[in-house]
N, C-alpha and C positions, 0 to 999 in steps of 0.2 A: 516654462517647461520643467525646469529645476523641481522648483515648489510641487510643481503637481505630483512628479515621480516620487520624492522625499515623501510627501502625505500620504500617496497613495500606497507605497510600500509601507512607511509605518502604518497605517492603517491595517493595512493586508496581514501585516507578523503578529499585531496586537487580538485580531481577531480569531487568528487561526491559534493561539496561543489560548485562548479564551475556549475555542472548541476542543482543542486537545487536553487540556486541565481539568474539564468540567463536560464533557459532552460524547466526546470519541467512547468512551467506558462506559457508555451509558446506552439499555436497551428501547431507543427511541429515533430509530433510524430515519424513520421521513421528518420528523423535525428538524434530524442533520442534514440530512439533505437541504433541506430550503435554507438553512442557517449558512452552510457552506455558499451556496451559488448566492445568498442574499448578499453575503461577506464581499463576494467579487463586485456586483454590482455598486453598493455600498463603497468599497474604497475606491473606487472610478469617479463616484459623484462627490464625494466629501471634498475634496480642493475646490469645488466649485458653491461649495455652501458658503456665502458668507452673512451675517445678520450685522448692519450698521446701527454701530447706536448713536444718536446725535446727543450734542451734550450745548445747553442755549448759555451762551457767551454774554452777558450783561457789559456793553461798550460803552466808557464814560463818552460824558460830551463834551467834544473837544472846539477851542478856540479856532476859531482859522490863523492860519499864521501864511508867511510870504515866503515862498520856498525861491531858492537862489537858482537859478535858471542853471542846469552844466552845460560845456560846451562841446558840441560834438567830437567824438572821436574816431579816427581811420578805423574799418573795420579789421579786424585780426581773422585770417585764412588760416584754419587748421586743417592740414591733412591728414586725412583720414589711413591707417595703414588697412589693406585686405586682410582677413582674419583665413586664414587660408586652414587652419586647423579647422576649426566648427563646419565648413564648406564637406572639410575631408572624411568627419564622423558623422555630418549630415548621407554621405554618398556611403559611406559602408555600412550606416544603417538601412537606408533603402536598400541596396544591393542584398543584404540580410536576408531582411523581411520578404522581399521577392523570392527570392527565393525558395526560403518556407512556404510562404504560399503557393506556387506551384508544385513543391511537396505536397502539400495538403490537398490541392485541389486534381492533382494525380492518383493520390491514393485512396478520393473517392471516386475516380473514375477507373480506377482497379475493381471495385467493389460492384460499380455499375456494369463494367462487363461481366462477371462472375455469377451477377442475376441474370443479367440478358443471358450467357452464352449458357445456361445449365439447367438444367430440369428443374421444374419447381411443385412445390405439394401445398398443401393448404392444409393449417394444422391450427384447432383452437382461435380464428381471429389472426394467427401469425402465418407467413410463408416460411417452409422450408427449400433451401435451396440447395441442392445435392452435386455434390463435387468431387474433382474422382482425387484430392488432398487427403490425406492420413492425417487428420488431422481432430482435434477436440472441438466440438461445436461451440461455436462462439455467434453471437449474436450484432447485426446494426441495424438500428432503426423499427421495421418493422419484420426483417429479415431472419432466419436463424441458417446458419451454415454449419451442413454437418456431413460427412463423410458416407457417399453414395453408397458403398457395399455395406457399410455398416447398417442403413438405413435397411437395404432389403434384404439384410440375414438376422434385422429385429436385434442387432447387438448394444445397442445404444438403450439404457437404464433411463427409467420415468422419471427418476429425477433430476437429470438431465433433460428434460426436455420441461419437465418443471421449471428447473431452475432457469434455464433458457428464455424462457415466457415469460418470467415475471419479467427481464430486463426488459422485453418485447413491448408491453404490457404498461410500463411502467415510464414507458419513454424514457432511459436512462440512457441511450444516445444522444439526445440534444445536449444534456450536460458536458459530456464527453467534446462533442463540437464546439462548444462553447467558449470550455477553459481551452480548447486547442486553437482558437482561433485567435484567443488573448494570448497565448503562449506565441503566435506566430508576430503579432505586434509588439506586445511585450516581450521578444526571447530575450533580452539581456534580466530578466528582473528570475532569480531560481525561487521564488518563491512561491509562483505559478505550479514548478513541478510537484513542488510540498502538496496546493492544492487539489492537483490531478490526481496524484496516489489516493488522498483522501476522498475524496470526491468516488473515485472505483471501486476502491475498499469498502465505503458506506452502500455500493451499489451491490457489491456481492454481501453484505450483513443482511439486504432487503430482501436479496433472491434463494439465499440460506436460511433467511426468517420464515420464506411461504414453504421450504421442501419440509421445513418441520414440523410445520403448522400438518402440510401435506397429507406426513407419511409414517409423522410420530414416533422416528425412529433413528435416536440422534446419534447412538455409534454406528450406525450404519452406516448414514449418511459422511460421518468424518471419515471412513475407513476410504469410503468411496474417491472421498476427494483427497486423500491422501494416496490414492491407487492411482489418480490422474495429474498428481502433482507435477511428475515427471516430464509428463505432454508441454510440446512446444506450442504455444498460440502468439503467435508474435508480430499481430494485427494490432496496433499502437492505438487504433479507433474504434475498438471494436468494445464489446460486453465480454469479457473471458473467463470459462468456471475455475479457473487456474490462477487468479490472477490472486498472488499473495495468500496464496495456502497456509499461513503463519497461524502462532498458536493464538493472535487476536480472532481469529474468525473462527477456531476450536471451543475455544472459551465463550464466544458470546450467544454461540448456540446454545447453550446449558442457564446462560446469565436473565436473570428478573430484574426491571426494576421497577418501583411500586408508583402507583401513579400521580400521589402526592409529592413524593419527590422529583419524577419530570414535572410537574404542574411548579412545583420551586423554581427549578432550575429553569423554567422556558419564562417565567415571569423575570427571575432576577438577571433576564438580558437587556429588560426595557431600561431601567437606569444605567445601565454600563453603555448601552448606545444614546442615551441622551447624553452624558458624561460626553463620550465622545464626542457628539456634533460641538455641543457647551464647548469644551475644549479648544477642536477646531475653529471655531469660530471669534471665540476670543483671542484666539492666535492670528485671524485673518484683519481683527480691529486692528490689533495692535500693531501690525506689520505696516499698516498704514497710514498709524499715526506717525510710525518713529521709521516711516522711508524704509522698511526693509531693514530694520534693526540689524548688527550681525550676533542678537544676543538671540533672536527669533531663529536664524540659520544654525547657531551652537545646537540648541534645544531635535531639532531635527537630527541632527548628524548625530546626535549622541543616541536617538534612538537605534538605527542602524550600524553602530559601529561594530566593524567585525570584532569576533570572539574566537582568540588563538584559542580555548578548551579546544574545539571540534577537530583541529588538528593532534594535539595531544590525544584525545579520544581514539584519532584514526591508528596512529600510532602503538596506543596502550593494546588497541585488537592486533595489531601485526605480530607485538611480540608476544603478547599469548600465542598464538599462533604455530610463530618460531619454535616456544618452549615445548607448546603442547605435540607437535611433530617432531620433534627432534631426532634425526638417524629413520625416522619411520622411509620405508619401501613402497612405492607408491605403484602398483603393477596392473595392466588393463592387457586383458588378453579376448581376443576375438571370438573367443567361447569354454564354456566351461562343460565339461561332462560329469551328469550327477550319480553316483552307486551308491549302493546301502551306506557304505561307509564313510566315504566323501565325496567332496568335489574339485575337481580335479580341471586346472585350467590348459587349454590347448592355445598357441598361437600369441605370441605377447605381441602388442602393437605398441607397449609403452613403460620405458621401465627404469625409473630414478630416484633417488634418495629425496627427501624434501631439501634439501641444501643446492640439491641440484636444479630445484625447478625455477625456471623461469617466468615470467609476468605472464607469456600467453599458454605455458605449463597451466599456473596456479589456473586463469581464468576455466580452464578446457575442464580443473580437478573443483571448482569452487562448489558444483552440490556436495561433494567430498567434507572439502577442510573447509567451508564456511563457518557451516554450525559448529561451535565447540560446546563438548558437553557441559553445563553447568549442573550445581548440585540440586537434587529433585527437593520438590517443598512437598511437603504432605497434603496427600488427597483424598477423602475415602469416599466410594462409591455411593448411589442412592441404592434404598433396598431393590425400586424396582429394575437399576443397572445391574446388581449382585444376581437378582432372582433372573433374570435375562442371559447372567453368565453362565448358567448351569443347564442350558440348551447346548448340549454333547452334538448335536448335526454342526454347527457356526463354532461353538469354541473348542480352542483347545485350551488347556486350563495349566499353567505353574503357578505354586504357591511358597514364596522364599526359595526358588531356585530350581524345584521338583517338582517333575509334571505329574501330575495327581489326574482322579476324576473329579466328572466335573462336579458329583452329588458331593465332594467333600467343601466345598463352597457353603455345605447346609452347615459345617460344625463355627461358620463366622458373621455374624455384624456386620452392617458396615465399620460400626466405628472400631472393630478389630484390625481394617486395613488399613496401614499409612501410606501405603502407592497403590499406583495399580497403573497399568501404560498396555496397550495393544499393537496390532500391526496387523495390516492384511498378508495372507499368504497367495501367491501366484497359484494361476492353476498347476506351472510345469515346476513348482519347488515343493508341491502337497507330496505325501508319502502315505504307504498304507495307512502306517504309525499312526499320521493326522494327515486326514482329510478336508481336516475343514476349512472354511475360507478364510478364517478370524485366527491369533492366538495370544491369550491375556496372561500377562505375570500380575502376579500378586503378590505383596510383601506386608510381613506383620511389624508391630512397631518394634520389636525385640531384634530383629532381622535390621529395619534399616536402620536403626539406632550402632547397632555391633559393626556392620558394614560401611558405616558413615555414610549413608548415600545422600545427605543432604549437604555434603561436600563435596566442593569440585573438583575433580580428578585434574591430575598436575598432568600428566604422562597421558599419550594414546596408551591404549591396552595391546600388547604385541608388538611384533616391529616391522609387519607390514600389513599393508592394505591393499585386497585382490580384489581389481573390479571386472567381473564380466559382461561383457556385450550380448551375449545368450546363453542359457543354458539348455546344454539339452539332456536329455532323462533317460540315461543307458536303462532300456528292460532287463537285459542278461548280465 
């Protein structure tokens, strides 16, 4: 049992190491897809490959000779002592595992009442299921669940219902059950979880691949799902358009990559997995000739041995952290009221220094103080992003600090700009001023050069940070 977990985790770390070096950054999604779930399958079977080689022994011929009879001897009784440890990890792994799986098999029987108890639509080949949750539509199986009132005041965006369908579509629940089901056998091995993130992440590259394809309109699209980042979907089984809104899934909407180079990279996996079996297998000869060598068991263990970095690592982010907050005012008030001039909070439900906070402080502030800003790398627009900026209905337009129109976009290149970053505006935060739904800064090279923006700020900017719960938009 030893042997198998050793192989089958190095296995597991060597492969997924393989996909993250060479394949996650790469615009070839369903290849990932099958390379991942092949990775799982694959190191389950590899302990059990072995190829004998026989090797023919040439035995001289010998004399008979007269072997000296020995004389019997009293048998030797060893008692055996009970191993009462293995007994006791034998019983709290089952007890474990039971238990998960009755998790698991509760929480699709969550999902089964949810369908039974709710209305249901038919939509494209997929059911929609309508539920009176405040919730972001998330998809299982062949289901999509999405929020009843939104459904019949038409609030819910096409590409959301795009992107919904492709998971529908594409059977990316099976995957999902799959690795949970190894998760539930396997929970002692975290490397499972490594592959589940991957595994949803490649699933949302697939269904952000078709709304593009779609809709052809790729800041839109990121605006959108940066408007829905916030949404809680915290259905652990499910397809979520929320899930990992990180700037890997920003970037790879925009990213090519040429087909000669997947056609490389999917070729040059066949020798690194014969390597591997080769490997394996000559590891399984030799275990056999030399009894379970302990130079065979070295070889394993050094593959997984932990690595103090990731502690260091967790640490080195704390105290940025620390520094980069330092005395900051950390304030959450139950609503803010907007006027021409400012906005003005009512109501604090929360309000302490960052020295002050506590573990379940930070957790309650972490969309806050997670991200710390690092220094921006230069980017410059396509023409036909620049020529899209200069639609005055959707953008509002700054260039090095100053909100301009948007026709003064015609006096730049792209390769005029060294950044460029947007943000959606709320309906209840628009002003006469800007209306619009979009707003882009723009910076020239002169600007972020003098500014240093492509260094990291040491310091927050201010000394405190006002979060409100709502705003609302005084008329008078």
């Amino acid at each position: 049992m030893e042997a198998f977990l050793l192989k089958s985790t190095a296995c597991l770390a060597f492969l997924f190491g393989i996909y993250y070096l060479f394949f996650e950054k790469e615009k070839m999604h369903q290849f990932n897809r099958f390379f991942l779930l092949f990775s799982l399958l694959f190191s389950l079977a590899i302990p059990f490959i072995t190829i004998t080689v026989y090797h023919e022994i040439v035995m001289p011929i010998q004399v008979p000779t007269i072997i000296e009879q020995i004389p019997r001897q009293a048998p030797i009784i060893v008692e055996e002592s009970t191993n009462y440890t293995t007994s006791i990890l034998w019983i709290l792994y089952a007890l474990i595992t039971f238990i998960l799986a009755i998790r698991l098999f509760l929480n699709i029987n969550k999902v089964r009442n949810k369908i039974k108890n709710n209305r249901k639509e038919k939509i494209s080949g997929a059911t929609l299921v309508l539920i009176e949750e405040k919730i972001l539509p998330y998809t299982f199986l062949n289901y999509i669940f999405i929020n009843k009132k939104d459904y019949e005041n038409r609030n819910i965006e096409e590409e959301l219902y795009t992107h919904e369908l492709t998971h529908a579509r594409q059977k990316h629940t099976f995957d999902i059950l799959f690795i949970e089901l190894l998760k539930t056998i396997f929970w002692f091995n975290p490397i499972l979880i490594v592959y589940k993130k991957a595994i949803q992440l490649n699933h949302e590259f697939l269904a952000d691949e078709k709304v593009v394809k779609s809709y052809n309109n790729v800041p839109s699209y990121q605006n959108l799902l940066l408007e829905k980042a916030s949404w809680n979907s915290n259905f652990y089984l499910a397809s979520n358009l929320n899930f990992s809104v990180t700037k890997k899934r920003l970037i790879m909407m925009t990213k090519t990559t040429s087909k000669s180079r997947a056609l490389l990279k999917k070729i040059a996996v066949l020798p690194v997995l014969a390597g591997l079996i080769f490997i394996s297998c000559i590891e399984n000869s030799a275990i056999a000739k030399e009894n379970k060598s302990a130079k065979a068991g070295v070889n394993w263990n050094d593959a997984v041995t932990y690595n103090p970095q990731n502690m260091q690592s967790l640490n080195d982010i704390q105290e940025r952290e620390a520094s980069y907050f330092a005395g900051v005012r950390f304030i959450i008030y139950k609503s803010g009221i907007q006027t021409k001039k400012k906005l003005e909070g009512r109501d604090i439900l929360f309000d302490k220094v960052y020295e002050e906070l506590t573990t379940e402080d930070k957790e309650r502030l972490k969309p806050w103080i997670s991200i710390i800003p690092k220094g921006y790398v230069k980017k410059s627009p396509t023409q036909n992003e620049l020529d899209g900026f200069k639609n005055q209905e959707s953008y509002a337009v700054w260039i090095d600090g100053v909100n301009v129109k948007n026709s003064e976009l015609d006096k730049f290149k792209p390769a005029d700009i060294a950044f460029f970053s947007g943000s959606v505006i709320l309906k209840n935060a628009r002003t006469k001023k800007h209306p619009q739904p979009f707003q882009y800064w723009f910076y020239t090279h002169d600007y972020f050069d003098k500014n240093e923006m492509g260094k990291a700020p040491e310091k927050y900017v201010g000394d405190k940070m006002e979060i409100f719960k709502t705003v609302i938009k005084k008329t008078a």
